[in-house]
C-alpha positions as CSV (number, residue, x, y, z in Angstrom):
1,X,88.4,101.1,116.6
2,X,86.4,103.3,114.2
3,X,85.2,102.6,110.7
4,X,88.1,103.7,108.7
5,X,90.8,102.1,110.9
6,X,89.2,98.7,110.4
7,X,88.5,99.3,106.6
8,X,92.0,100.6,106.3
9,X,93.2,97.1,108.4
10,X,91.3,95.0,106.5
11,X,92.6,96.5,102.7
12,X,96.2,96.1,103.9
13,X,95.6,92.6,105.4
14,X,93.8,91.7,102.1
15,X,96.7,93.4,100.2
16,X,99.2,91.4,101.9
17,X,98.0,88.3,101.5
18,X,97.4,88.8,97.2
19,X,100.8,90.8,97.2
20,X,103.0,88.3,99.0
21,X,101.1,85.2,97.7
22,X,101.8,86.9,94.0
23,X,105.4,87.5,94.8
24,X,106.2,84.4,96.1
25,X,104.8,82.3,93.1
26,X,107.0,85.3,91.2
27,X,110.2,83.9,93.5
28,X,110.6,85.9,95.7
29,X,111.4,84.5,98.9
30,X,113.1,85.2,102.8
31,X,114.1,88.5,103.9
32,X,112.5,90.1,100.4
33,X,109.4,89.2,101.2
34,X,109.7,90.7,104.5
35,X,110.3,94.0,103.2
36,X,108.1,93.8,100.8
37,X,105.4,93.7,103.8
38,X,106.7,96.2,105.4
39,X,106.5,98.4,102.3
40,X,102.9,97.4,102.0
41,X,102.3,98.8,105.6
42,X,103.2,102.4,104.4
43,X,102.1,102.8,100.8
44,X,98.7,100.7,101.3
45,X,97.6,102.6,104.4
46,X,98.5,106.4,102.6
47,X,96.5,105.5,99.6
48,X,93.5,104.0,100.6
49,X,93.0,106.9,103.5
50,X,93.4,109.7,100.8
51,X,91.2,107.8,98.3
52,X,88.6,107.7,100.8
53,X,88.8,111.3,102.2
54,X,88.4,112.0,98.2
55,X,85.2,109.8,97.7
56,X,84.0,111.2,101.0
57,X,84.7,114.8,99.5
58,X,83.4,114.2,96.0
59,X,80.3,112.2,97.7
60,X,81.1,109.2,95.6
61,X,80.2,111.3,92.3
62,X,81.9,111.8,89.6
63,X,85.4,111.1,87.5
64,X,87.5,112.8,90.4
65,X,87.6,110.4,93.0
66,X,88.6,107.8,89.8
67,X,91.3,110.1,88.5
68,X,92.9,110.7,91.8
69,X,92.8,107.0,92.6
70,X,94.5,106.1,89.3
71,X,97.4,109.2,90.0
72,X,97.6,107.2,94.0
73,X,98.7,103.9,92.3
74,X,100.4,105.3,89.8
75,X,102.9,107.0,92.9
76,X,103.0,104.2,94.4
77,X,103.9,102.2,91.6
78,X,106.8,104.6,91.5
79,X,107.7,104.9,94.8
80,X,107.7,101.0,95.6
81,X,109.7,100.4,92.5
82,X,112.4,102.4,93.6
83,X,112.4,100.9,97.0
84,X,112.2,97.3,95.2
85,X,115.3,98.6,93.6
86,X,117.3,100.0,96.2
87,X,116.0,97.2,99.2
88,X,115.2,93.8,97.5
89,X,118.0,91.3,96.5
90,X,115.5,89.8,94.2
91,X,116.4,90.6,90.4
92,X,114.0,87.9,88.5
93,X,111.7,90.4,87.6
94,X,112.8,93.8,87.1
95,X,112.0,96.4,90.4
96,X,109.2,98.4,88.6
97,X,107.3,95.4,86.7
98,X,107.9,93.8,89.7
99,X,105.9,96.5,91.4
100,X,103.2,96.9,88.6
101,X,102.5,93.3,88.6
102,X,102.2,92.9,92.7
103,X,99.4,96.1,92.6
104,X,97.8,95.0,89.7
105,X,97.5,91.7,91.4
106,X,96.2,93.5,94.8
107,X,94.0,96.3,92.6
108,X,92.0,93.6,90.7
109,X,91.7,91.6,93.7
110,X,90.3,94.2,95.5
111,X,87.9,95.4,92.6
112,X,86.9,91.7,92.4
113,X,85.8,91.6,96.1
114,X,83.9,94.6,96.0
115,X,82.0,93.4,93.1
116,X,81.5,90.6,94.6
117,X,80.3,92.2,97.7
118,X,77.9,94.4,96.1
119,X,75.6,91.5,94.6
120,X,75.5,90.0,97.9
């Protein structure tokens, strides 16, 4: 398996793991949490292979790679919410808070390893 593949397994897994441990704690629970997941598995994948065809195309420099990433999460926001509407029987938190909460949770997770990463 090539670079990207494994980077692009590794986000998701990573995602996963914040976005379910953050929903959970947040109530949701059973079959929910299973679509949740499997919502993960398409959004995550879409956004982190475009955001990295971007960086690779901008060569890391510049606002445009930022900008793009920031329009990315702000779809998916969007699109997960209405799925969270239309597919979850979960109704705590409403479907699009719900969905900004669970990829703010994964985002600063993620920006929080990479920082991490980087002083080691």
């Amino acid at each position: 398996m090539n670079g990207i593949l494994w980077a692009l397994l590794l986000n998701l897994l990573l995602t996963l793991a914040v976005e379910l441990g953050v929903a959970a704690i947040a109530g949701v629970r059973g079959s929910d949490l299973a679509i949740l997941a499997l919502i993960n598995c398409v959004t995550n994948p879409v956004v982190n292979y475009c955001f990295d065809w971007i960086w690779i195309w901008q060569n890391g420099q510049g606002a445009v790679p930022y900008i793009c990433l920031a329009a990315l999460e702000v779809g998916v926001v969007a699109v997960e919410a209405l799925l969270f509407k239309k597919l979850l029987r979960y109704r705590k938190i409403k479907p699009l808070l719900l969905s900004l909460l669970l990829n703010g949770a994964s985002f600063a997770a993620g920006e929080l390893i990479g920082l991490v990463v980087s002083f080691l």
